[in-house]
DSSP file (Angstrom, degrees, kcal/mol; ACC not computed):
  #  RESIDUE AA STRUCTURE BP1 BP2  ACC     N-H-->O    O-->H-N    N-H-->O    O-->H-N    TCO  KAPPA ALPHA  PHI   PSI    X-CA   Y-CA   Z-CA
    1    1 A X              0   0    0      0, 0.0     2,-0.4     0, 0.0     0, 0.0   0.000 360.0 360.0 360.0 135.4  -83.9   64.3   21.7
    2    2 A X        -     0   0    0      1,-0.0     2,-0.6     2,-0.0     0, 0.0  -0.704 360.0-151.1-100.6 152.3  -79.7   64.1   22.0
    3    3 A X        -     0   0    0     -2,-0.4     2,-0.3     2,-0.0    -1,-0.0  -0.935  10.8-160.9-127.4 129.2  -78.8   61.5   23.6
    4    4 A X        -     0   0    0     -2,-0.6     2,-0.7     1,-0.0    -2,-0.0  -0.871  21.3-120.4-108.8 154.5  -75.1   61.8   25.7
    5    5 A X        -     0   0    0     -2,-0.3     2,-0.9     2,-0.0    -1,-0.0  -0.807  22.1-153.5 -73.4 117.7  -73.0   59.1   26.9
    6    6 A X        -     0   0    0     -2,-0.7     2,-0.5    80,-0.0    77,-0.0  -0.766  14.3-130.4 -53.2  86.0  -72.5   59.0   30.2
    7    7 A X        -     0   0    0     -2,-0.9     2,-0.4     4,-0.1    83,-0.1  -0.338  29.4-174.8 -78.7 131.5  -69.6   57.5   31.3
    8    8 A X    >>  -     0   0    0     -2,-0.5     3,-2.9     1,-0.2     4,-1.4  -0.743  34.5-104.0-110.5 139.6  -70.6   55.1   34.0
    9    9 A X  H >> S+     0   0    0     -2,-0.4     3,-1.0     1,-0.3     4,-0.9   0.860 113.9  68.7 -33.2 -45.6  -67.9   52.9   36.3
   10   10 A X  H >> S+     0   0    0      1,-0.3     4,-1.7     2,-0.2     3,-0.9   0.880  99.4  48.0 -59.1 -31.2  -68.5   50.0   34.6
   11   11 A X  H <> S+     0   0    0     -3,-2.9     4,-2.0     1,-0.2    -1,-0.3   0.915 108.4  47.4 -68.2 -34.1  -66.9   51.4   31.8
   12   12 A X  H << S+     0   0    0     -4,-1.4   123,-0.3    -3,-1.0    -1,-0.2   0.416 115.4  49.5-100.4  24.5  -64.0   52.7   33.2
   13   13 A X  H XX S+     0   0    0     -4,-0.9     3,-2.8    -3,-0.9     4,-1.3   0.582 114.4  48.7 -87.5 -50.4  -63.4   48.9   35.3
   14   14 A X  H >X S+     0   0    0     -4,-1.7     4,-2.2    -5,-0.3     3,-1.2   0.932 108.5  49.7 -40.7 -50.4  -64.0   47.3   32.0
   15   15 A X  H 3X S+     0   0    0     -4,-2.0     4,-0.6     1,-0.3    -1,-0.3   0.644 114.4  49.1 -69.1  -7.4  -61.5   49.6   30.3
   16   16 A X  H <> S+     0   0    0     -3,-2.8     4,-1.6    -5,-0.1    -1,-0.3   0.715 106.7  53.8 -84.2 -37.0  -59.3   48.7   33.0
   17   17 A X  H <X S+     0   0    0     -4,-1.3     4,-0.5    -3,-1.2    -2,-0.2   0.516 108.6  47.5 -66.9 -31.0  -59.9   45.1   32.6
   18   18 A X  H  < S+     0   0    0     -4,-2.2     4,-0.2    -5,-0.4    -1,-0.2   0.727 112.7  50.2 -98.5 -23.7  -59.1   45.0   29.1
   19   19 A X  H >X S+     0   0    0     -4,-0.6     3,-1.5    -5,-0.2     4,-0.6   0.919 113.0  46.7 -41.8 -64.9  -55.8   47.1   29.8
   20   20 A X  H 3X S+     0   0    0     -4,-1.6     4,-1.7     1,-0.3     3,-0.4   0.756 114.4  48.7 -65.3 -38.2  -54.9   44.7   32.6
   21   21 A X  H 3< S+     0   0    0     -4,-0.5    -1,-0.3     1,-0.2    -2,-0.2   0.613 114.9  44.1 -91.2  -6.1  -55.7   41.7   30.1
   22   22 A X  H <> S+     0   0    0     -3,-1.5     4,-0.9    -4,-0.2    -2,-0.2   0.351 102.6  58.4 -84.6  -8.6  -53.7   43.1   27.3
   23   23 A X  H >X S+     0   0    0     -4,-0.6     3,-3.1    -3,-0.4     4,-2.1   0.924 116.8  46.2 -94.7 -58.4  -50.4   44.2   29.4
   24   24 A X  H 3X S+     0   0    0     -4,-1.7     4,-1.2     1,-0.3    -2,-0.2   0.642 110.5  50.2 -61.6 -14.0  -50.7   39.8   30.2
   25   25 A X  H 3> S+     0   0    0      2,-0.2     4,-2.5    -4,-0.2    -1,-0.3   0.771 110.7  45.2 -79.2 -35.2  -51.2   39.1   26.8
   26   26 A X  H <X S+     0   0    0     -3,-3.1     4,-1.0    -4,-0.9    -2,-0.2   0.875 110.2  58.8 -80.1 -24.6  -48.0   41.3   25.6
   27   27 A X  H  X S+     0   0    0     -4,-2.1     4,-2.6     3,-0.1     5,-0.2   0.995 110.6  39.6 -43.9 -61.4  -46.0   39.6   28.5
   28   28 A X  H  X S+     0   0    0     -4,-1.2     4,-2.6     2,-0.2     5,-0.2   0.963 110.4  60.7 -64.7 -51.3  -46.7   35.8   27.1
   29   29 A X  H >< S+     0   0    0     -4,-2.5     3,-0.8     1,-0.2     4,-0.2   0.706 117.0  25.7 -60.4 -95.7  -46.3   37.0   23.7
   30   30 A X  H 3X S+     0   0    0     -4,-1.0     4,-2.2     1,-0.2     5,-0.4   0.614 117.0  59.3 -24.8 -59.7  -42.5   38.2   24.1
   31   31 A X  H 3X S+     0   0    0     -4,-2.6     4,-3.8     1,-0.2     5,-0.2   0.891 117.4  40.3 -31.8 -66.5  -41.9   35.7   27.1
   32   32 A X  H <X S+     0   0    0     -4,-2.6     4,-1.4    -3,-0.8    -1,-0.2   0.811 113.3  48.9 -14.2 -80.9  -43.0   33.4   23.8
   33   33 A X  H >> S+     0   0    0     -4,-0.2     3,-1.4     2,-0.2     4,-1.1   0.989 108.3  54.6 -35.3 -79.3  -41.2   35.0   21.3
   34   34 A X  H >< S+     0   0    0     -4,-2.2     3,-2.1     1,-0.2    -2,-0.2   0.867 108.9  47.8 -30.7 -66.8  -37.9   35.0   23.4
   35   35 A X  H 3< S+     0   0    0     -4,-3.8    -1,-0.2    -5,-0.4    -2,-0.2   0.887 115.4  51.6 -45.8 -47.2  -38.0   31.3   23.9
   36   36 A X  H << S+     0   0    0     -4,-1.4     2,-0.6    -3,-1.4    -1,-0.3   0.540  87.8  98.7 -53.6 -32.6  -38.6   31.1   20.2
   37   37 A X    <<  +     0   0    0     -3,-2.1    -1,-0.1    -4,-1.1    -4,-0.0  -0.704  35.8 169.0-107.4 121.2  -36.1   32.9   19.0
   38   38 A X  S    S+     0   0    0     -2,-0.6    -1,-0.1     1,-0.1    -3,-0.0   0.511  72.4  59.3 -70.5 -15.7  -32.7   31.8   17.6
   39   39 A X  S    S+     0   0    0      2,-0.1     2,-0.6     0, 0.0    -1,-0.1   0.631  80.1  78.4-106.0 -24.2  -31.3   34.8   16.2
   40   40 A X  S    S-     0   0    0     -6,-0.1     2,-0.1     1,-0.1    74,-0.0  -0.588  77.1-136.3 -87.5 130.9  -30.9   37.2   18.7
   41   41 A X        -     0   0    0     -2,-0.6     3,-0.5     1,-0.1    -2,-0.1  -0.371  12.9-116.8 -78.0 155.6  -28.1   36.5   20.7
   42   42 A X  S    S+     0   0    0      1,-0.2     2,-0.6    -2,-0.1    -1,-0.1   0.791  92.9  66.4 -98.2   3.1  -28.0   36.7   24.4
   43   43 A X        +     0   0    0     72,-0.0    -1,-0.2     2,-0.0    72,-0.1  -0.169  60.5 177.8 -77.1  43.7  -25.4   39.5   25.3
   44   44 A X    >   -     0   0    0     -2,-0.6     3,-1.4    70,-0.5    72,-0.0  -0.503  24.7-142.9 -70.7 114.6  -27.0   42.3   24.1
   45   45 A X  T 3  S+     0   0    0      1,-0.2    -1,-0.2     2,-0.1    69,-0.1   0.020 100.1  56.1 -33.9 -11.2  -24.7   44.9   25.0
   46   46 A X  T >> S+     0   0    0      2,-0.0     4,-3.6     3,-0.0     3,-1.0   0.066  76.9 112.8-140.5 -10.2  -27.1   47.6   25.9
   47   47 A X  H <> S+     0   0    0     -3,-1.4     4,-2.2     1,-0.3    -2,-0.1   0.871  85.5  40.8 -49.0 -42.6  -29.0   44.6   28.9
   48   48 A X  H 3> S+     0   0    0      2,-0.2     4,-0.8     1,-0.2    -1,-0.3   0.643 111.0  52.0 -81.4  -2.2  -27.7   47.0   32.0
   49   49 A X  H X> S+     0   0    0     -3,-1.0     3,-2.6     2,-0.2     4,-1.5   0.927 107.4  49.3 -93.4 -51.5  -28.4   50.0   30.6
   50   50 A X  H 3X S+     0   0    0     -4,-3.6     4,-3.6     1,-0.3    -2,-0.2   0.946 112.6  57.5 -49.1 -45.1  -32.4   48.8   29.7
   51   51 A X  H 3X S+     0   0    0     -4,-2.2     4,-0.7     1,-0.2    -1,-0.3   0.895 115.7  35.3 -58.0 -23.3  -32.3   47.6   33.8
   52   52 A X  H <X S+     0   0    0     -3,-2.6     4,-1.7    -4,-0.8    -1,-0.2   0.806 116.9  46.7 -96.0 -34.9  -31.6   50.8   34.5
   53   53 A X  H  X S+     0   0    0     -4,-1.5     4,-1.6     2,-0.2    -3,-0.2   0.700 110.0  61.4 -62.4 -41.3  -33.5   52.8   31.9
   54   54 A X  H >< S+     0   0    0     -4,-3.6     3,-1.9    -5,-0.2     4,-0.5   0.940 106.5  38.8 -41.3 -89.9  -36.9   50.6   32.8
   55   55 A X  H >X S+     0   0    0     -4,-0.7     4,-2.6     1,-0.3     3,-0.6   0.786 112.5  52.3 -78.5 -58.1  -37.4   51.2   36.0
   56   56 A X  H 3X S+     0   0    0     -4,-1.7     4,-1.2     1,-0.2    -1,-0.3   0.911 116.3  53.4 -61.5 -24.2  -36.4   55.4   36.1
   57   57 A X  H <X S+     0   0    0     -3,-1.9     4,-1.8    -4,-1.6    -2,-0.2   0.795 102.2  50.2 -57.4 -30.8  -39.2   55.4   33.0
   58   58 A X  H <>>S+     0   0    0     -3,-0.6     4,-1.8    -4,-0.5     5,-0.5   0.761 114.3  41.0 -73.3 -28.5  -41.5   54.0   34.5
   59   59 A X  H >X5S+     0   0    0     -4,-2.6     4,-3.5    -5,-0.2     3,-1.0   0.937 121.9  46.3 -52.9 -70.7  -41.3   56.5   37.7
   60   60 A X  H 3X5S+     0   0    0     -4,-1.2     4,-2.6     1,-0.3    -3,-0.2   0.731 112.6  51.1  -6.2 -77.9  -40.7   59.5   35.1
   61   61 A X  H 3X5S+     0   0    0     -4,-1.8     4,-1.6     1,-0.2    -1,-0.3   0.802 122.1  27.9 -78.1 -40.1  -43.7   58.2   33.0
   62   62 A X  H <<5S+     0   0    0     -4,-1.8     4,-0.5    -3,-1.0     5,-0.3   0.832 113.0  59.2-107.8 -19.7  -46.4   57.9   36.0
   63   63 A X  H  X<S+     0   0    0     -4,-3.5     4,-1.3    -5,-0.5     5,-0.5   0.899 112.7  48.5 -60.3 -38.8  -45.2   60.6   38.3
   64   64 A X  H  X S+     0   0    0     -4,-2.6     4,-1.9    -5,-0.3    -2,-0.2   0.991 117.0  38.0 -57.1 -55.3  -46.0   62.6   34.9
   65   65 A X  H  X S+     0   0    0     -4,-1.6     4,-1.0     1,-0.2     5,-0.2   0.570 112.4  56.6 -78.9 -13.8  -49.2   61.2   34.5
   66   66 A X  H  > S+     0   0    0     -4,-0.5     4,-3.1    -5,-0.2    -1,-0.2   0.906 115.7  38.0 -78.3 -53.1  -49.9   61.3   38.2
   67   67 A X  H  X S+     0   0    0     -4,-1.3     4,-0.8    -5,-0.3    -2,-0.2   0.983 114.9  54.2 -52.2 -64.2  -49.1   65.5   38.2
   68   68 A X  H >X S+     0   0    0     -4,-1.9     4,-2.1    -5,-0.5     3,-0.7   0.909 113.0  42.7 -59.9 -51.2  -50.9   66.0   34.9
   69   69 A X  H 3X S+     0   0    0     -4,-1.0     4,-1.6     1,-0.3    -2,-0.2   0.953 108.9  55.7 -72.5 -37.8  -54.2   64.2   36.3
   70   70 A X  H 3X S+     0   0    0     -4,-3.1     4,-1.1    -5,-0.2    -1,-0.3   0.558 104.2  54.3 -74.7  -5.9  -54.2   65.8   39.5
   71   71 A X  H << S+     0   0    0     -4,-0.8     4,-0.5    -3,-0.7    -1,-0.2   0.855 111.1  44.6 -62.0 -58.9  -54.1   69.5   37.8
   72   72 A X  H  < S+     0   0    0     -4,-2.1     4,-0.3     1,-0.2    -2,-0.2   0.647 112.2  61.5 -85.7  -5.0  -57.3   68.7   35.7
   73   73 A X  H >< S+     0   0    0     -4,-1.6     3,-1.9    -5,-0.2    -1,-0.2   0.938 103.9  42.5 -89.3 -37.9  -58.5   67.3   39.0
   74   74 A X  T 3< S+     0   0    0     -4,-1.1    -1,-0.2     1,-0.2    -2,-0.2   0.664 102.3  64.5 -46.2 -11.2  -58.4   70.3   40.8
   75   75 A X  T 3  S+     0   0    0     -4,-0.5     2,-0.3     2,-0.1    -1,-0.2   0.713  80.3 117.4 -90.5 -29.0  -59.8   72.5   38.2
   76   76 A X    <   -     0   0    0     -3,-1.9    -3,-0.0    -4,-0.3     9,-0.0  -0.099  66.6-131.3 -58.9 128.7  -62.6   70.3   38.9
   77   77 A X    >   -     0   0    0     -2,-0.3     3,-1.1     1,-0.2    -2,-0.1  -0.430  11.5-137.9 -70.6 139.0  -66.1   72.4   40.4
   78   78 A X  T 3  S+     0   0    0      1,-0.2    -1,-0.2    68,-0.0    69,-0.1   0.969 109.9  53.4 -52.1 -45.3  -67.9   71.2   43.6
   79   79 A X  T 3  S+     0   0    0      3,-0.0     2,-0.2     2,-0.0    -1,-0.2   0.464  84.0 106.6 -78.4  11.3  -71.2   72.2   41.2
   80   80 A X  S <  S-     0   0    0     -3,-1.1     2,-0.2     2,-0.1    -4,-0.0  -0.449  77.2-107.1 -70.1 160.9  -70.2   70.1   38.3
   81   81 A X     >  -     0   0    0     -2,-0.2     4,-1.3     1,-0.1     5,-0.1  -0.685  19.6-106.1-100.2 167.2  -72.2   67.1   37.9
   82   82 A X  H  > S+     0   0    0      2,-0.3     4,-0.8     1,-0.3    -1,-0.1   0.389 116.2  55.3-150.3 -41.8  -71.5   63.8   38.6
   83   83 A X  H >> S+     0   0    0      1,-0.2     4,-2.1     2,-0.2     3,-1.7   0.966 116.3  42.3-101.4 -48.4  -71.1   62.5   35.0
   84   84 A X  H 3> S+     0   0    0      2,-0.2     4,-2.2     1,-0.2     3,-0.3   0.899 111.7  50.2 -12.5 -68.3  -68.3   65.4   34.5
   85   85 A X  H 3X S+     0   0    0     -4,-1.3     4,-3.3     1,-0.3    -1,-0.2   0.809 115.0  54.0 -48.5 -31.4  -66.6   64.8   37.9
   86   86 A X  H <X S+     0   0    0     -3,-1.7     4,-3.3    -4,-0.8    -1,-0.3   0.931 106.4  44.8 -86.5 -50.8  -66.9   61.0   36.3
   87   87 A X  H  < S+     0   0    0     -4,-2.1     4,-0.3    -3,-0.3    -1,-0.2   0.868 109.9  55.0 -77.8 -39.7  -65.2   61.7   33.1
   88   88 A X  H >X S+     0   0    0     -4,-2.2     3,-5.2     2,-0.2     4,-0.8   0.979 111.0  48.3 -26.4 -91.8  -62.2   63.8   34.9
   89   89 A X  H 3X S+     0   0    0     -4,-3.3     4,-4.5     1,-0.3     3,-0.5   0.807 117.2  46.4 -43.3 -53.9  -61.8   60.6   37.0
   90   90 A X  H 3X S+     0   0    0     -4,-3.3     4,-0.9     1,-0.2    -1,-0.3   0.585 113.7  41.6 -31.6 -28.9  -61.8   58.6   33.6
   91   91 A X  H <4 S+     0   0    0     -3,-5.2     4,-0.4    -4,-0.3    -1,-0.2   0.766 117.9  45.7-119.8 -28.0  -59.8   60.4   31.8
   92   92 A X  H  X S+     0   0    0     -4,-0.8     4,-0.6    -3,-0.5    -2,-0.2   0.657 114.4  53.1 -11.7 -62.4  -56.9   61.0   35.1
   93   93 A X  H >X S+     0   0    0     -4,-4.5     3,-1.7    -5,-0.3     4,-1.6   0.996 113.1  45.4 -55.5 -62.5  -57.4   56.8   35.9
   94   94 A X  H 3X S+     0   0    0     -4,-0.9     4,-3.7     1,-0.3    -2,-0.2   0.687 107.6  58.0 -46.6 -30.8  -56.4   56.2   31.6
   95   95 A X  H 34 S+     0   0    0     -4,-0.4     4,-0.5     1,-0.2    -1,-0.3   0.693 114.8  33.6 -81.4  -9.6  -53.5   58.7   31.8
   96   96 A X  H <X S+     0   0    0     -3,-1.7     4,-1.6    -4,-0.6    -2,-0.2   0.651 114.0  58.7-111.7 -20.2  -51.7   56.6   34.7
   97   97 A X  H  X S+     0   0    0     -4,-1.6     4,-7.8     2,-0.1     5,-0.1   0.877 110.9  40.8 -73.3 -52.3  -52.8   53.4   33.4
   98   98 A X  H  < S+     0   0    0     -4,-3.7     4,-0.4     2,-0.2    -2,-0.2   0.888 112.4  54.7 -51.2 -25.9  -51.0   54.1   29.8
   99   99 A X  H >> S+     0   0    0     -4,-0.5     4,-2.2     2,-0.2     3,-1.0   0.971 113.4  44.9 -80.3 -55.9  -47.9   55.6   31.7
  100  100 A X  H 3X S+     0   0    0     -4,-1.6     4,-3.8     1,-0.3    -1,-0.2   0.893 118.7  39.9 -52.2 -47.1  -48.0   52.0   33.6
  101  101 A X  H 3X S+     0   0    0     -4,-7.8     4,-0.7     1,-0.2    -1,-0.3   0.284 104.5  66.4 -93.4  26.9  -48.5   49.8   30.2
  102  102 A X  H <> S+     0   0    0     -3,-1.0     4,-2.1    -4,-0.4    -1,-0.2   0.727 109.1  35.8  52.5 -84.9  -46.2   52.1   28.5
  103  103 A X  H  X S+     0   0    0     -4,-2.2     4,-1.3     1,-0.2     5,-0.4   0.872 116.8  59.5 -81.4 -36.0  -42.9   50.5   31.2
  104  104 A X  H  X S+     0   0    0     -4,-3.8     4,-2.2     1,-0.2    -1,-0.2   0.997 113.3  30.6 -73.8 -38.8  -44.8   47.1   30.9
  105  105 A X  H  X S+     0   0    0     -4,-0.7     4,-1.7     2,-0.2    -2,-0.2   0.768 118.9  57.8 -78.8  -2.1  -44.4   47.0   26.9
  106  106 A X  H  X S+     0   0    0     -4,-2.1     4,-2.0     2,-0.2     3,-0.3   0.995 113.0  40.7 -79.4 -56.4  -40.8   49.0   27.3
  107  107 A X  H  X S+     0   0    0     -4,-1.3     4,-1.1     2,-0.3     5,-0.2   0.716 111.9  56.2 -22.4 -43.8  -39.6   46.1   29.6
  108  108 A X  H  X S+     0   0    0     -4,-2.2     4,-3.3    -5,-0.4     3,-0.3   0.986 115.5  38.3 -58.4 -55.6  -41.4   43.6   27.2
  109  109 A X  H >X S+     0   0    0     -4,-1.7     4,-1.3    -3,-0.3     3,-0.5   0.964 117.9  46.9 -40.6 -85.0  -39.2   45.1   24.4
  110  110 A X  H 3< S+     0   0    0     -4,-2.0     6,-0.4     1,-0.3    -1,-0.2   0.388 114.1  47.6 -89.2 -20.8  -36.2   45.5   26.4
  111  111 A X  H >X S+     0   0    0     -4,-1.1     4,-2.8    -3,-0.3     3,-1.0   0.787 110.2  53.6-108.0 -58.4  -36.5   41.7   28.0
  112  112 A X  H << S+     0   0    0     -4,-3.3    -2,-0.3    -3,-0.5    -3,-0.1   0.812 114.5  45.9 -68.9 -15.7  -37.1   40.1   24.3
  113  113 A X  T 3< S+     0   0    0     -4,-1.3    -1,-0.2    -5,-0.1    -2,-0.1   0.751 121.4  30.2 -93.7   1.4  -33.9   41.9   23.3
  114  114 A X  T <4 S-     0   0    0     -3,-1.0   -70,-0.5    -4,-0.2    -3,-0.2   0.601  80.0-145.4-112.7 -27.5  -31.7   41.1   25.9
  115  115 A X     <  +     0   0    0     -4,-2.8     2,-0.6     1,-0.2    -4,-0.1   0.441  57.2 137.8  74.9  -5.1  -32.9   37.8   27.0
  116  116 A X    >>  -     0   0    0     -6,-0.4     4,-1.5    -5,-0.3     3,-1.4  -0.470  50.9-140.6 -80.9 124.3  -31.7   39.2   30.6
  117  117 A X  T 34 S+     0   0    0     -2,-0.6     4,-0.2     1,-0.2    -1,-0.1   0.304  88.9  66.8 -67.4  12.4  -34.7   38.1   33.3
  118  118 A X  T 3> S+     0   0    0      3,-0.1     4,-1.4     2,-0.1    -1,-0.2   0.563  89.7  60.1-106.4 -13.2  -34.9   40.9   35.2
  119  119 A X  H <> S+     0   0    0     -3,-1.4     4,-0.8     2,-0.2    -2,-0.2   0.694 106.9  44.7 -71.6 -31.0  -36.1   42.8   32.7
  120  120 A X  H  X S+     0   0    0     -4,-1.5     4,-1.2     2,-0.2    -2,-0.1   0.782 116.0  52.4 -69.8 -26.1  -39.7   40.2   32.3
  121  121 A X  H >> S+     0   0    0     -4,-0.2     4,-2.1     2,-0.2     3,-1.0   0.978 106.2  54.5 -77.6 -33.8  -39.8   40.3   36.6
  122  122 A X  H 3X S+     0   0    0     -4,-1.4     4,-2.3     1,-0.3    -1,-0.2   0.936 114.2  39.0 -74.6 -31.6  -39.7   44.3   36.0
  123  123 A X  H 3X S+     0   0    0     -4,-0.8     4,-1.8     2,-0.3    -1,-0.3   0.745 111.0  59.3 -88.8 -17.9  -42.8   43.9   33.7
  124  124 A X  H <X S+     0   0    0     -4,-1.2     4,-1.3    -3,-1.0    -2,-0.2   0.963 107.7  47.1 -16.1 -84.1  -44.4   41.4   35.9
  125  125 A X  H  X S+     0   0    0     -4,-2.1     4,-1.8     2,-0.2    -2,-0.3   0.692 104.6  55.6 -41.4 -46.3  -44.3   43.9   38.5
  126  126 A X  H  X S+     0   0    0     -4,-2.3     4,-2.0    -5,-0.2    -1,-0.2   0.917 102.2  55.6   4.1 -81.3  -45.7   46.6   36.5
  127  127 A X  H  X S+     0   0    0     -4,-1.8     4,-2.1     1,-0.2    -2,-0.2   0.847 114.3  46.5 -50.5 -29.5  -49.0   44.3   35.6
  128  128 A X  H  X S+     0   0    0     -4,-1.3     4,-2.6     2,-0.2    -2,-0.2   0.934 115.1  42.5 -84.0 -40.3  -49.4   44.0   39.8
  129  129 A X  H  < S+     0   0    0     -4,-1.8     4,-0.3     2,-0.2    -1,-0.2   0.923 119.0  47.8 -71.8 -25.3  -48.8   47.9   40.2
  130  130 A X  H >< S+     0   0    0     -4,-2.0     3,-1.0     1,-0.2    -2,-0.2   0.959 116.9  42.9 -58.2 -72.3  -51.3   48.0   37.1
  131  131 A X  H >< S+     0   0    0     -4,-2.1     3,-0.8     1,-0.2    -2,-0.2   0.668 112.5  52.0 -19.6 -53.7  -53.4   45.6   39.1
  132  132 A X  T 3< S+     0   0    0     -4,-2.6    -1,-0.2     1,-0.2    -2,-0.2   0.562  98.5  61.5 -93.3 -10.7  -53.0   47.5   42.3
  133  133 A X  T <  S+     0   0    0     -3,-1.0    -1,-0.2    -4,-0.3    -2,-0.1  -0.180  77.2 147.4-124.5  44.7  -54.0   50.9   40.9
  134  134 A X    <   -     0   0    0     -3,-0.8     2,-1.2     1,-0.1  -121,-0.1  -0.364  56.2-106.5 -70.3 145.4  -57.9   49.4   39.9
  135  135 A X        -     0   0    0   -123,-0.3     2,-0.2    -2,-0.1    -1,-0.1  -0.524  42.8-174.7-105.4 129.9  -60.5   51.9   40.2
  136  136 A X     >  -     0   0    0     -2,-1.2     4,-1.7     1,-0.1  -127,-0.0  -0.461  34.6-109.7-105.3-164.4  -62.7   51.5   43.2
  137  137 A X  H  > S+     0   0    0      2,-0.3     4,-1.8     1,-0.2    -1,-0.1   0.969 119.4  41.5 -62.7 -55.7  -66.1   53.4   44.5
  138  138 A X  H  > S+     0   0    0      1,-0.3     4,-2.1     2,-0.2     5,-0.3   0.848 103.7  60.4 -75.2 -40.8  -64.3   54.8   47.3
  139  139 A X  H >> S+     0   0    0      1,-0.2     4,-1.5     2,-0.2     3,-0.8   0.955 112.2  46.5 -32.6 -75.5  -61.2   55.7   45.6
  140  140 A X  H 3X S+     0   0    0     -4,-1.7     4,-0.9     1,-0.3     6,-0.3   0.627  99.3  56.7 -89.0  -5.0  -63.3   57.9   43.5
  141  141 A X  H 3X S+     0   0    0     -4,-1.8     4,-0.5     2,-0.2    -1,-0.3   0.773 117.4  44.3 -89.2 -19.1  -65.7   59.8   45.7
  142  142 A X  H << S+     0   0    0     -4,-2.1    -2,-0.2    -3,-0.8    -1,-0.1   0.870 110.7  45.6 -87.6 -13.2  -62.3   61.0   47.5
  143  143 A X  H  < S+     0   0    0     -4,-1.5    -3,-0.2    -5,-0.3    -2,-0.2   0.765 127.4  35.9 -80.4 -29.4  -60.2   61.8   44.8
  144  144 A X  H  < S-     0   0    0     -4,-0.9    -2,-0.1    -5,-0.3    -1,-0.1   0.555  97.2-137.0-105.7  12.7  -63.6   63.7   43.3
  145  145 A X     <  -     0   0    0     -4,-0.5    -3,-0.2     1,-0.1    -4,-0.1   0.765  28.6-164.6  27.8  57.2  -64.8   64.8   46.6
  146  146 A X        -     0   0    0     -6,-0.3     2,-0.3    -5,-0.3    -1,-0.1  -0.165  18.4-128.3 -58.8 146.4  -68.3   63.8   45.7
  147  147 A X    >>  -     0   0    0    -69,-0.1     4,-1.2     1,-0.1     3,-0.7  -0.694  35.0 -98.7-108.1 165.9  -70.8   65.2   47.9
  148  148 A X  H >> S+     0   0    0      1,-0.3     3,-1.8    -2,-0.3     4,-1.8   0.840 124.6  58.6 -35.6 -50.3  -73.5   62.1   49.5
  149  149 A X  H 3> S+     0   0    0      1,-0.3     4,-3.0     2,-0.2    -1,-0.3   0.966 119.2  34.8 -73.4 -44.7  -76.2   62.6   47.3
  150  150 A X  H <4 S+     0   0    0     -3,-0.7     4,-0.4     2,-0.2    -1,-0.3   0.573 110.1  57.5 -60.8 -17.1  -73.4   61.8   44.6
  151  151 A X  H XX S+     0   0    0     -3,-1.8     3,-4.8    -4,-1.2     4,-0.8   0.948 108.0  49.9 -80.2 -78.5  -71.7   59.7   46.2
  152  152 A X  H 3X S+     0   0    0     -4,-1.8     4,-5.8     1,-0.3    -2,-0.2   0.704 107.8  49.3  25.8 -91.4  -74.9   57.8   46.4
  153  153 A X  H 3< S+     0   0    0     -4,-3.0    -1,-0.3     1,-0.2    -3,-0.2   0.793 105.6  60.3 -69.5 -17.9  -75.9   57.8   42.8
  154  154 A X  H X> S+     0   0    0     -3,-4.8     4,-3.0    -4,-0.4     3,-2.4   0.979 108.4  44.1 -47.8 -59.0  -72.4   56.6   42.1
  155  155 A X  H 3< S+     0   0    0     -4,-0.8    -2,-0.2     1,-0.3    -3,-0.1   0.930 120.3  42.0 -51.2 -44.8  -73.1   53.3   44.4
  156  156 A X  T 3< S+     0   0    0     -4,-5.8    -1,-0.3    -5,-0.4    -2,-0.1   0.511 114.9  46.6-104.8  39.9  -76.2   52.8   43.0
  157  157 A X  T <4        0   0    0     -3,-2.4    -1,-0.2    -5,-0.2    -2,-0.2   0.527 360.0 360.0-115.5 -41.0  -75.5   53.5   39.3
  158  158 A X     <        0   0    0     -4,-3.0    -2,-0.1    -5,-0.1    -3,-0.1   0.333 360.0 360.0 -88.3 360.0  -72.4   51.4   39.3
């Protein structure tokens, strides 16, 4: 007998959970580091170009990952099954969450080299848009246009 994983929501909130608790973890470390550090001077030459550079990479980075998931979600069949439909959504949620912790650790980077603070609020903000783009029930029986009985076994799987 084979046995498949299934990927079930709870895995992809957990894998979200552990994203979300690693983008705060890399904040405090640099915040850390920066405080720490003696050598790096604080005019880095290059500070306005990083404000400017963050923020159009992170559009650039999740409007890509936004485009790219929504292709392989269309491709999706009404008569695929559930744990398919599931692994699409999975695999669509991961690409927009990297794109997101991607501009938090380019900001992290860009904030321990500059010293400049607008560069830690931009990665701040990030972890909330990070935060803000958690995957719920309902989210995914419309993005996957689950039909009841699927919808269903989602709710009462998850």
């Amino acid at each position: 007998m084979t046995h498949t994983t299934i990927p079930t929501f709870k895995s992809i909130i957990l894998t979200h959970i552990v994203l979300c608790l690693l983008a705060t973890i890399a904040i405090g470390i640099f915040y850390t580091l920066r405080l720490q550090s003696i050598g790096i001077p604080d005019n880095f030459e290059n500070g306005l170009l990083l404000e400017l550079a963050i923020p159009l990479y992170a559009i650039i980075s999740y409007a890509a990952a936004y485009f790219i998931g929504k292709s392989i979600l269309k491709k999706l069949k009404k008569a695929d099954s559930l744990s398919t439909k599931l692994e699409v959504y999975k695999k669509w949620n991961l690409m927009q969450w990297a794109a997101i912790e991607g501009s938090i650790l380019f900001a992290c980077l860009g904030f321990y080299l500059s010293g400049r603070n607008n560069l830690l609020l931009y990665a701040l903000m990030l972890g909330v848009m990070l935060l803000y783009f958690r995957p719920l029930k309902a989210r995914a029986v419309e993005l996957l246009d689950l039909q009841p009985e699927e919808a269903n076994q989602l709710f009462e799987n998850a």
